[in-house]
N, C-alpha and C positions, 0 to 999 in steps of 0.2 A: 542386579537390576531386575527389581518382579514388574516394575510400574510403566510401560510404554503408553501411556493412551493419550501423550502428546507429538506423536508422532503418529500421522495420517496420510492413509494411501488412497487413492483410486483404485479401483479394482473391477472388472467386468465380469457379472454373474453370468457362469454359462449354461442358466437357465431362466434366465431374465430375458426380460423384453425385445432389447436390443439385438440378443441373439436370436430370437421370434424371426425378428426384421431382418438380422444377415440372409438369414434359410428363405424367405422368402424373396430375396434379391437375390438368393448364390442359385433359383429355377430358371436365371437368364446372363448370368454372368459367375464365370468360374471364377474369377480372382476372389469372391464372395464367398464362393465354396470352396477355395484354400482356406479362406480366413476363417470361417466360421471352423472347419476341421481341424486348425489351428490351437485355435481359441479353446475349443470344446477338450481336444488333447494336452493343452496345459495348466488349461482352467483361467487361464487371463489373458490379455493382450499382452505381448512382450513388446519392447523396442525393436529387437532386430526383426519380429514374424512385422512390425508397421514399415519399417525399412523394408525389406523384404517384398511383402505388398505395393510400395511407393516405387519400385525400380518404373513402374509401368507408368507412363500416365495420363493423368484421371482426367474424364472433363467435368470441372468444376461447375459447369451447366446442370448437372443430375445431382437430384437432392443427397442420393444415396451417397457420392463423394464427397458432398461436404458434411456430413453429417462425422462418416468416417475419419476424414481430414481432422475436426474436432474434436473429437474423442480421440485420436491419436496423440494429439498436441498436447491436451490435456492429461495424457499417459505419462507425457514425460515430466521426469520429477528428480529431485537430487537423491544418490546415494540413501542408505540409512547412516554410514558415517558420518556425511555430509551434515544431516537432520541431527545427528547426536550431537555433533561440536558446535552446532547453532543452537541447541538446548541448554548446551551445557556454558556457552561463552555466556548466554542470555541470562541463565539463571547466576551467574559469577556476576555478571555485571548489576543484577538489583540487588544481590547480598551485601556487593560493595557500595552501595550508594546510599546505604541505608545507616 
């Protein structure tokens, strides 16, 4: 299989914008500057570093936790298995229909 480009990730560039905005929220809140040292150490957001983050919580009053909130949610995503047997059932299913 050489051809993935229908399967699609989210991804957080750890020189991108967003991470601009961690560093600048993690000069008054360290759960910030876990995440950002996180991030920047694995090169993306994982599930368990948003887990991990979440044990605490947030007031959803600060932009900054909802924005976070958001893009965590949005992090999460099925398997690449998961994404291959829904490609592969789908592509079975119009070969047969046809």
């Amino acid at each position: 299989m050489n051809n993935v480009d229908y399967i699609t990730c989210l991804s957080i560039n750890p020189f991108g914008c967003y991470m601009e905005y961690i560093l600048q929220i993690a000069s008054r809140d360290k759960r910030y500057k876990d995440l950002y040292d996180m991030i920047f150490a694995m090169g993306d957001l994982s599930t368990s570093t948003g887990l991990w983050n979440a044990r605490n919580e947030f007031d959803f009053l600060k932009v900054e936790n909802r924005i976070f909130a958001a893009i965590y949610i949005l992090k999460i995503e099925d398997s690449y298995e998961t994404k291959l047997d829904r490609f592969f059932n789908e592509e079975n299913s119009t070969n047969n229909a046809v």
